[in-house]
N, C-alpha and C positions, 0 to 999 in steps of 0.2 A: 497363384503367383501375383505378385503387385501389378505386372504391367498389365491383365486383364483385369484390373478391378476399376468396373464404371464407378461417375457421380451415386448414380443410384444404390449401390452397395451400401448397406448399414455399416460399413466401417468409414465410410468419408460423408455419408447426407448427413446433414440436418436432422436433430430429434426432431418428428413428426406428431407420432401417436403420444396421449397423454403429456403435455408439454410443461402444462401448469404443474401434474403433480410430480414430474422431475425440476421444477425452479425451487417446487415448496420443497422439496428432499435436498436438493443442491444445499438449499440454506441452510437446512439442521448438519448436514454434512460437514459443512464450510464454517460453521459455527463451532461445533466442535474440534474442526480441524483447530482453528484457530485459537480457538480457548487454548485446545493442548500446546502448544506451540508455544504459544504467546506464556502461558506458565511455565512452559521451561525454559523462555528466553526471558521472561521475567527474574526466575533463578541464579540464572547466569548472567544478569545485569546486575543483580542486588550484589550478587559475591564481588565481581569486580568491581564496580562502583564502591565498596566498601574496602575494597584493598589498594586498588589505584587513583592517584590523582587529577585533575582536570590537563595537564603534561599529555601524561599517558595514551589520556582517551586522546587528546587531540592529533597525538603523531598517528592511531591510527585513526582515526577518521581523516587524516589528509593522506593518510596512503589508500584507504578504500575511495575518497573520491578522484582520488587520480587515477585508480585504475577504470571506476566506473567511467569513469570522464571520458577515458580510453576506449571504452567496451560499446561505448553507444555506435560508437564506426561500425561494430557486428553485425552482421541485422536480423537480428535475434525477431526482433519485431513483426518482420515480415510474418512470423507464426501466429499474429494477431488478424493478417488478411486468409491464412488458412482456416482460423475461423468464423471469419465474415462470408468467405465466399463460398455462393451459393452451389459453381458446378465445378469440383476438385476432381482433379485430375493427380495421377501417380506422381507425374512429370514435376507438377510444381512443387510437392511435396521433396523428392529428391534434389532439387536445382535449391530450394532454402536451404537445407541442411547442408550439402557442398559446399555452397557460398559462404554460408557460417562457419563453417569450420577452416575452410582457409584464410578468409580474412582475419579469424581469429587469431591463430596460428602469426600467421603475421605482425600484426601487435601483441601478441606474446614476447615474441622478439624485442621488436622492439622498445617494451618495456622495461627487461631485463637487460639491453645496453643501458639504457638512459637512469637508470638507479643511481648510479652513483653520481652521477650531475645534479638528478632531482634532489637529493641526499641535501647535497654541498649548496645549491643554488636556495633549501627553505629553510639551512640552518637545523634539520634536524639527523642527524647523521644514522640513526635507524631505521629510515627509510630504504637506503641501498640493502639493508636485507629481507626487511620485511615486502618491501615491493615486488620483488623476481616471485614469491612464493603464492602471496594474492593473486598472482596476475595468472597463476593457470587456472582462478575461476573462468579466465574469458574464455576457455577450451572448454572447459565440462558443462557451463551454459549454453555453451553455440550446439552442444550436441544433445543437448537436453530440449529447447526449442521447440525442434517438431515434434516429437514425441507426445511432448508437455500438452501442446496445442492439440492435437487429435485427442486426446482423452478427455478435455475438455468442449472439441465440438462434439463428443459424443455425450457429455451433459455425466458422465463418469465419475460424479462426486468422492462417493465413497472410496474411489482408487485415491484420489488426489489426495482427502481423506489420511487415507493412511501412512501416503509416500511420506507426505511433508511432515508429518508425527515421527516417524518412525527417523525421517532424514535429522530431523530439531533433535531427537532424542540422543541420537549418537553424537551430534554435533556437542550436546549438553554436558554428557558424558566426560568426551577429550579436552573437552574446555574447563570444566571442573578439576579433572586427574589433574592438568599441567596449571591450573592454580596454585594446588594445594602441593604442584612441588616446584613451586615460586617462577613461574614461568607464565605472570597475567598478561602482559601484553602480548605472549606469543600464543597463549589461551584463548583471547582474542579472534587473531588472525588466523589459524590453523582449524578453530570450530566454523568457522566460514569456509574453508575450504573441503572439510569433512563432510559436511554439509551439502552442499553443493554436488559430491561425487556419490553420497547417497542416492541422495534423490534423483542423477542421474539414472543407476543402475536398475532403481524400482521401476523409474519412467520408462525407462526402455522393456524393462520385462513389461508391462503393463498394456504399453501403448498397439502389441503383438503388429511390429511396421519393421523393417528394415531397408535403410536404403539402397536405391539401384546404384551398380557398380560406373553404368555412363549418365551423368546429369545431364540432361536439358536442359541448358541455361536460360535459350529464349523463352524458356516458362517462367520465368520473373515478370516478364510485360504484363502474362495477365496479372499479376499482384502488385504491379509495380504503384499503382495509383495509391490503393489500400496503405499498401506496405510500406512507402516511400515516407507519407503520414505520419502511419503510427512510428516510424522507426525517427523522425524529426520529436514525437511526442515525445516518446520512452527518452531521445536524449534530452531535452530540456527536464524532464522529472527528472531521470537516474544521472545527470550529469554533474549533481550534487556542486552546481557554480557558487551557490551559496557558503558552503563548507571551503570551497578551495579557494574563494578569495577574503573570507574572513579569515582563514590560516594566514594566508600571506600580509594581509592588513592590522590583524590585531595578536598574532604569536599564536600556539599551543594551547595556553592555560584559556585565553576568552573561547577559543575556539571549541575544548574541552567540553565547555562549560553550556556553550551551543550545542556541539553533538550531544551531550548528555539529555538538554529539554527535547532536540529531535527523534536522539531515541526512542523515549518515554512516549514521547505523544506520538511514533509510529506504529509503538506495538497494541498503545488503546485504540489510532482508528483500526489498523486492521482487525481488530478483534473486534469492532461495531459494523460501525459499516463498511469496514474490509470483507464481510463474509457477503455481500450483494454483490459487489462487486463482477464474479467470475460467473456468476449465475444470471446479472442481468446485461452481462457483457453476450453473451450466447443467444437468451431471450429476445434480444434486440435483436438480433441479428436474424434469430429466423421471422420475426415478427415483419418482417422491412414490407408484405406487402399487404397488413391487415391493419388497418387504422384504428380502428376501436378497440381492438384488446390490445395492441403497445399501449394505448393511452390509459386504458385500465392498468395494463402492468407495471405503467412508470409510475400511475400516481399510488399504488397499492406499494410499491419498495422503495418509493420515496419516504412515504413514510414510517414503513418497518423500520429504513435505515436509519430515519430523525431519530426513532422512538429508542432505540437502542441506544445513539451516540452521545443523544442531546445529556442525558441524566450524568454521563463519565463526564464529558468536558465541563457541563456548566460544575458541574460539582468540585471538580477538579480548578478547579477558578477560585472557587473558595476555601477550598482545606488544603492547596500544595504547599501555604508559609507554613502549616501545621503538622504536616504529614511528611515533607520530602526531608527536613536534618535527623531526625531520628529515623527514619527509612533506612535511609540512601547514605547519611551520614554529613557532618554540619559541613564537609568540604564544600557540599554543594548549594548551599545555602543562597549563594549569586546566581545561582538558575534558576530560583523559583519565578521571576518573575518572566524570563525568559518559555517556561512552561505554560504558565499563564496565557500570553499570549498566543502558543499554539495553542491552549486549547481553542480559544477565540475565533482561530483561525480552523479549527476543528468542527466547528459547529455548521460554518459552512460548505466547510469540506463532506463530511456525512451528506450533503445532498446531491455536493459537484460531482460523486462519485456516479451516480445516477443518471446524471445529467450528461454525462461523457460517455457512457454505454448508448444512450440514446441517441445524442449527437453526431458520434464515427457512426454509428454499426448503421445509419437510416443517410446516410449517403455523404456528410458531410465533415470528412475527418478533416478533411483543409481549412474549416472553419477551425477546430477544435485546437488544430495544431496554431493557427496562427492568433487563439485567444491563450494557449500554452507559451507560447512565444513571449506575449508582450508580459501573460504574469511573472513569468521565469526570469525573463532576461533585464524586468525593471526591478529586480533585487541588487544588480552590480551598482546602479548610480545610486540605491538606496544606503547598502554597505559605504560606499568609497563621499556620500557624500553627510554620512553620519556618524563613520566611526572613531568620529575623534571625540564623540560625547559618548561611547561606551556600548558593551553590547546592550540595555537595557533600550537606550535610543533608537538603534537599530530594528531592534526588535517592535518598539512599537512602532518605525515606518513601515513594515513590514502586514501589520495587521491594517495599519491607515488605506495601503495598499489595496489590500484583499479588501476590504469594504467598498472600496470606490470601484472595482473591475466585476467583481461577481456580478452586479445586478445584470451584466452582459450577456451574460451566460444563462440567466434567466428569459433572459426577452429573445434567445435563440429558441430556448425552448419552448416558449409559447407560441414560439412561430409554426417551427417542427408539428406540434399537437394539434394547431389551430386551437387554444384555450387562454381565456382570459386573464391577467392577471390575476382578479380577485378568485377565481374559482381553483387556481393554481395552488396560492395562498390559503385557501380556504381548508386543501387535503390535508394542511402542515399547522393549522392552527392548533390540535391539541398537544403535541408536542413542545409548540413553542410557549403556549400556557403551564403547560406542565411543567418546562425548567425556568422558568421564570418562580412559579412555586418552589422549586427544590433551590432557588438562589435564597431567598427571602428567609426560607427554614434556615440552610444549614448557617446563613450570615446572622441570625438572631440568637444563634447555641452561644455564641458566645460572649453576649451582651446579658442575655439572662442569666445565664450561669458563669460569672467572671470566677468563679475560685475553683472550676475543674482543673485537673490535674492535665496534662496537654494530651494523654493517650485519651481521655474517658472525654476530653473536648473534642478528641479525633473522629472517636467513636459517634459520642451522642448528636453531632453537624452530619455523619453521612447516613446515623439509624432517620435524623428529621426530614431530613432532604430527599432517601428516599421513600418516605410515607407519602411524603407531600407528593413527590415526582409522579407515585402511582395511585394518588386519589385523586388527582385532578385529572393524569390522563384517562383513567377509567370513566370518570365523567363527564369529558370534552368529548371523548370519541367513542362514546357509545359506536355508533351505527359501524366507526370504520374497524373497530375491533370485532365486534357481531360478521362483517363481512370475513375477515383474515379468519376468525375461528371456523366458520361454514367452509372455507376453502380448506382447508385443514383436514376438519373434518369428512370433508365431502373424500378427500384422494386417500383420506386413511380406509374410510368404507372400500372406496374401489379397491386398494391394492388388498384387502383384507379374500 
């Protein structure tokens, strides 16, 4: 029964035994997870994008960030201090999921009163129906939460693995069917909530937990530190302020045209160094009292995740004027440069990912949340104090931004490690040689060869760029490749 099951129980500790080679399995896991994922949501971004217009996309992405906006009150988050904390108890496990669910429940509510005001008050009058139907994400989230979070402190890749493929896949499905029988924008909103109620149902099978019938409530206190945190983080990320006051500042169509470059550049990071992410969010976490191997393990997936992300974005820097109107279709053509700049802001993000695993899970999420804060929240005076030169202005205050606050976030981490700047610097040097190489390649394809035809220019910039990308880093990091392959190999020996 739940209510006798100790900290010590392999269903709530800490992976102990073999640590390293479930991070190194997490990743292949999470990698494919993603991969799959990410091509079927690739799929079903190209359909739509190619049927609907920058309107479209913007009414719903101002309905999805108003519901998120909403959803960050949940505190869905707190599932992040079930997996930091080291002695879990049944108690707090039940009092998150209760609380999740009623407060959900609650602004459920009150969403679907407020639909028709939101409607009338952004001028887009598809809002009052599409709103009421998004917003029972914030119910099948809040109930998905713990589950989610236990399978994940159990380092359970493989399940994750499956759930989110299997959830992406049907969601891919309903959203295509109701394409193709002229229903995009509701193709849209509905594969999100399919979605959603999949992965639900697997999580719960998965997670073998069900909650007690009386919560505990005073077991929030002990999460309340952790969780209070991360649930201030998750709302500055997921509270999508960016999307919901460029709707209101510049219409629909700019806004479209924004969600469209954030799309894009969220499904390439999660598919780079999105797949580090849940594996050195756990790592950390159990690592909080061994000094030496966190610092081997941050500076080893710091640069797995560079090596992976660096070659998409820089590259993607170069070939999006070339690659996104025949893609994606020429509607979008005023977003390329809009993409651009995320990737820019991509490049550092592939490490900040890293960086935020180490930062919360090693004692200091207070810090984390209030370097989240000042990124997030200095996007409004950037929006409202440039958007009357266009989204492209915007857009590059945005990256000006991100350059001046990041090196912050650096010199925490050096603190965290006790490590030098330079030697910090030093684990990331071949990657950063390395896309600098792949800028130079794919940027000279088409000064050499000015009479390609634009597909075989598309082609021959990303065949150069990645030669270049992986003869230089093969060369620059010798030793730290030689080290990642011996770990590899070392945990394939053992599990053999």
């Amino acid at each position: 029964m739940a209510e006798t099951t100790t900290a010590s129980s392999p269903a709530f500790g800490h992976v102990r035994a073999n640590r390293a080679r479930a991070s190194v399995a997490g990743v292949f896991w999470n990698l494919l997870n993603v991969g799959l994922s990410t091509l079927l949501a690739m799929g079903v971004f190209l359909v739509t994008s190619r049927i609907l217009g920058p309107a479209d996309f913007g009414a719903v992405a101002l309905a999805a960030a108003s519901v998120t906006m909403v959803g960050t009150l949940v505190p869905v988050a707190f599932g992040e201090a079930i997996i930091q904390r080291a002695d879990l108890r049944p108690e707090h496990l039940d009092a998150v999921f209760w609380t999740a669910i009623a407060i959900a429940a609650v602004l459920f509510a009150a969403i679907v009163l407020a639909a028709p005001a939101v409607a009338a008050w952004t001028g887009t009058p598809v809002l009052s129906q599409i709103l009421p139907v998004l917003a029972i994400r914030l119910l099948l989230d809040a109930a998905s939460a713990v589950p989610s979070c236990l399978i994940s402190r159990r380092m359970q890749y493989r399940y994750t693995a499956i759930r989110t493929t299997v959830a992406n896949a049907v969601g891919a499905v309903v959203c295509l069917g109701l394409v193709l029988q002229g229903y995009a924008i509701w193709a849209l909103v509905l594969s999100q909530l399919v979605n959603s109620a999949v992965a639900l149902v697997i999580t719960a099978l998965g997670a073998h937990w069900r909650p007690g019938a009386a919560p505990k409530l005073r077991a929030l206190a002990d999460l309340r530190h952790f969780g209070l945190f991360a649930m201030g983080g998750r709302a500055l990320n997921e509270a999508r302020i960016d999307q919901f006051v460029l709707g209101l500042v510049l219409g629909a169509p700019a806004l479209g045209l924004y969600y469209f470059a954030r799309r894009l550049f969220t499904m390439l990071k999660d598919m780079t160094a999105g797949v580090f992410s849940p594996v050195t969010n756990v790592l950390m976490a159990s690592l909080q009292g061994d000094e030496d191997k966190r610092r081997l393990a941050f500076l080893t997936a710091s640069y797995a995740s560079a090596s992976f992300a660096f070659p998409v974005f820089a590259g993607l820097i170069v070939v999006a004027p070339t690659a996104v109107p025949p893609i994606f279709g020429a509607q979008w053509t005023e977003a390329v440069f809009a993409l651009q700049c995320f990737c820019v802001i991509g490049l550092m993000a592939s490490i900040g990912i890293v960086q935020a695993s180490l930062i919360r899970n090693l004692g200091r999420p207070d810090w984390w949340f209030g370097y989240q804060a000042v990124v997030q929240l200095s996007t409004i005076p950037i929006i409202l104090g440039l958007w009357r030169f266009g989204l492209d202005a915007i857009m590059a205050g945005l990256v000006v931004r991100t350059l001046v606050l990041w090196p912050a976030s650096v010199r925490m981490t050096q603190r965290m490690l006790e490590m030098t700047l330079g030697a910090y610097l030093a684990s990331l040097r071949g990657p950063v040689l390395a896309a600098l190489a792949l800028l130079a390649a794919a940027a000279t394809v088409p000064v050499v060869f000015e009479e390609l035809p634009p597909f075989w220019n598309l082609a021959a910039q990303i065949a150069a760029g990645a030669v270049a990308y992986a003869a230089v880093l093969a060369f620059a990091s010798r030793a730290r490749l030689a080290e990642i392959l011996d770990l590899v190999r070392s945990r394939r020996e053992a599990g053999a």
